[in-house]
N, C-alpha and C positions, 0 to 999 in steps of 0.2 A: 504494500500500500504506500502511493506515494502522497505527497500533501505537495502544496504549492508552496510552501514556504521554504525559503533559502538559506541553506548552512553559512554563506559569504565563503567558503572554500572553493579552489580553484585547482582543478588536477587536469593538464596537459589543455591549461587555456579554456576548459570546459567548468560551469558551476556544479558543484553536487549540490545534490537536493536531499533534504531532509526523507526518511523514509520512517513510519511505525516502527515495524519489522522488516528482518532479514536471515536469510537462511544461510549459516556457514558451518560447513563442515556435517552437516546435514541437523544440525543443532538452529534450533527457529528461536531467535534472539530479539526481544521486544526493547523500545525506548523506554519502558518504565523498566526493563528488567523483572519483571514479574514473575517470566518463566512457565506463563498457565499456558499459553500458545506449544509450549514444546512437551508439556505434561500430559495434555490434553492428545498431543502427538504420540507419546508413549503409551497411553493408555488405548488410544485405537488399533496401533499395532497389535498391541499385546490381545486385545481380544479379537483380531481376526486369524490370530495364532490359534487361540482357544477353543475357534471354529472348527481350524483343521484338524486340533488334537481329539476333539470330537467324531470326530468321521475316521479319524485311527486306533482311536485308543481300545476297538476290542481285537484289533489284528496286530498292537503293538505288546513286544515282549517286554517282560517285567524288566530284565536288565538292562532294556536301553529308555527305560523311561525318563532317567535323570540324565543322559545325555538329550535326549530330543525336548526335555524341559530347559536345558542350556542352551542350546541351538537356537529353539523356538519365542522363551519368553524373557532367560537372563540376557539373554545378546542385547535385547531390544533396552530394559529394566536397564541397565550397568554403561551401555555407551555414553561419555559426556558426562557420567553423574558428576564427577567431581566440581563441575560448572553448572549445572542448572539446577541440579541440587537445592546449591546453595541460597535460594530466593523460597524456597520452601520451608511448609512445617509438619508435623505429623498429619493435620490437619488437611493441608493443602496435596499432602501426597496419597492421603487414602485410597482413590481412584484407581491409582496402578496398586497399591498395596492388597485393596480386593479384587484387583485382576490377577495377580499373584497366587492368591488363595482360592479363587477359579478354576485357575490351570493344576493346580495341586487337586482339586475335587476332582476334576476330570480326568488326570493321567494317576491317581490311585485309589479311584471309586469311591470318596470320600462322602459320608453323608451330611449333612448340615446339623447344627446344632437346633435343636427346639426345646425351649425352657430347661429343664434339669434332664431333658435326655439328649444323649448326642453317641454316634455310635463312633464315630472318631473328629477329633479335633485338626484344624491345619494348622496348628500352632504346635501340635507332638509330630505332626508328618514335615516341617519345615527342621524339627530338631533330628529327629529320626535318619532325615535326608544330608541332613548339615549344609544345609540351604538357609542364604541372607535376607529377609525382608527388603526392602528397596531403601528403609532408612540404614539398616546396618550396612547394605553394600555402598552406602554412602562415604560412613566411617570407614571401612574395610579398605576402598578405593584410595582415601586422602590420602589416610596413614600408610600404602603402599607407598605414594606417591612421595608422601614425604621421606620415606626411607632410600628411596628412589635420590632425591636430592641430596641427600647427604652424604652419599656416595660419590657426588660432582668435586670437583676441584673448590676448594674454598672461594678462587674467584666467582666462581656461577655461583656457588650456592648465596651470594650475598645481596643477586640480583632477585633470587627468587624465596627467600628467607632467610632471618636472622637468627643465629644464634648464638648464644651468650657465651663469650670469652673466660667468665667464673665460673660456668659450670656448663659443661657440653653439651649437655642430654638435654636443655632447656632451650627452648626456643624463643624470640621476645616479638612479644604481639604488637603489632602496630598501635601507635595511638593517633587519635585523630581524623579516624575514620568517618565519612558521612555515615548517615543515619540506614542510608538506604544499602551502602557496601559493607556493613559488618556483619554478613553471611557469605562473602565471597572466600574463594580461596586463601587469600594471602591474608585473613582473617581467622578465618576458622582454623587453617590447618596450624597452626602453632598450638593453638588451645588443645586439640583434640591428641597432636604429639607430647605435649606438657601434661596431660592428662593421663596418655597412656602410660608415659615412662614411670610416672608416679605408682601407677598400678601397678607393674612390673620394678617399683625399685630396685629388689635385690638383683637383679638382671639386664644389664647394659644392654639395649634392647640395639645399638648400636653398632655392635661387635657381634651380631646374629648374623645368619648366613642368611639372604633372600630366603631360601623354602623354610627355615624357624622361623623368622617373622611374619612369615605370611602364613603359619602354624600358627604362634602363639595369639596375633592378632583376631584369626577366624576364629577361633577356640574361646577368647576373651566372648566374643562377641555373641556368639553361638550360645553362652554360656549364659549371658544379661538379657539374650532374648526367651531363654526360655524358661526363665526363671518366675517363679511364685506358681497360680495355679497351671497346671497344662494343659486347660481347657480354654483361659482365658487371659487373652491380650490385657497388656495394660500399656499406658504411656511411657513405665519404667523400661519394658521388654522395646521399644520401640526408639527409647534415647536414648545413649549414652553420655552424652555432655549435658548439665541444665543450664540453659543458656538465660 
């Protein structure tokens, strides 16, 4: 969508123009940053996935379920998170979170809960599976990411986060942030790594090999989501940071 109104930028003697949105990298990126245009986008994927896995799922074999639920519904769920994520709340992501637990009814016959009866819950088929809800492959994603960084030469890493010269493991959060950018990346991910190391202190979460951290991480996580009843979601099983 274009508007008639003029940025005053000029690229190769031509004006740009002011646009709503725009699609990059196949990530649909609004001027308010909102993010509902690209959730909204995840969420249709995802259930025309749901569609097909309906029309397969009595000719599909047990053992390839959790791959054709990777394929089909985490590919879509996990691309970008680490960026559109971030304009979101539990609140705002439920959409894809109960198209998550959709594709889990349908590729393991799962029946729905009704008042005190329920013959299986997707909240023990997600632990069961060691499968992420779309908030924790959120966490799961940064904190890859982050670990990813620290791994760079000190020069980059100071282009893409700070960390404290007193003490390694710490990361230091921006200050000054608008009102409207302290969910982005270069926001959240310090917090979420100063959160983790603290959980993990006795364990320089630094000096892990890629497949331990990306163990102890899943595991953490895994762990927070399916905690208290195992029938029933709560906000705790869905956040890990309280922000």
């Amino acid at each position: 969508v274009v508007s008639t109104q003029s940025t005053g930028i000029r690229f190769e003697s031509k004006l740009v123009k002011q646009v709503k949105n725009i699609k990059f990298l196949c990530v649909e990126i609004t001027e308010s940053l909102s993010w509902d245009l690209q959730i909204n986008k995840v969420v249709s994927r995802v259930n025309r996935s749901i569609g097909s896995l309906y029309r397969m799922r009595g000719s599909l074999p047990s053992q390839l379920r959790l791959q054709v639920y990777s394929a089909l519904i985490q590919s879509y769920v996990s691309y970008g998170i680490n960026v559109w994520r971030c304009g979101g709340d539990i609140n705002k992501l439920f959409p894809i979170f109960k198209a998550q637990k959709n594709a889990l009814r349908c590729l393991f016959q799962l029946k729905r809960r009704y008042g005190s009866y329920a013959r299986a819950g997707t909240k023990r088929s997600f632990t069961d599976n060691h499968l992420l809800t779309v908030h924790n492959l959120y966490y799961y994603t940064v904190l890859s990411e982050v670990y990813r960084i620290r791994s760079l030469p000190l020069s980059t890493q100071e282009l893409l986060l700070n960390f404290s010269q007193i003490n390694h493991r710490c990361a230091k959060i921006p200050s000054g942030i608008h009102k409207y950018l302290d969910k982005n990346f270069i926001f959240m991910a310090p917090r979420l790594w100063n959160n983790h190391s603290q959980h993990f202190k006795e364990f320089d979460l630094t000096t892990a090999s890629p497949g331990s951290f990306k163990s102890l991480t899943k595991q953490r996580l895994i762990d927070n989501q399916s905690s208290g009843d195992p029938l029933t979601w709560t906000d705790n099983n869905l956040c890990l940071l309280k922000l």
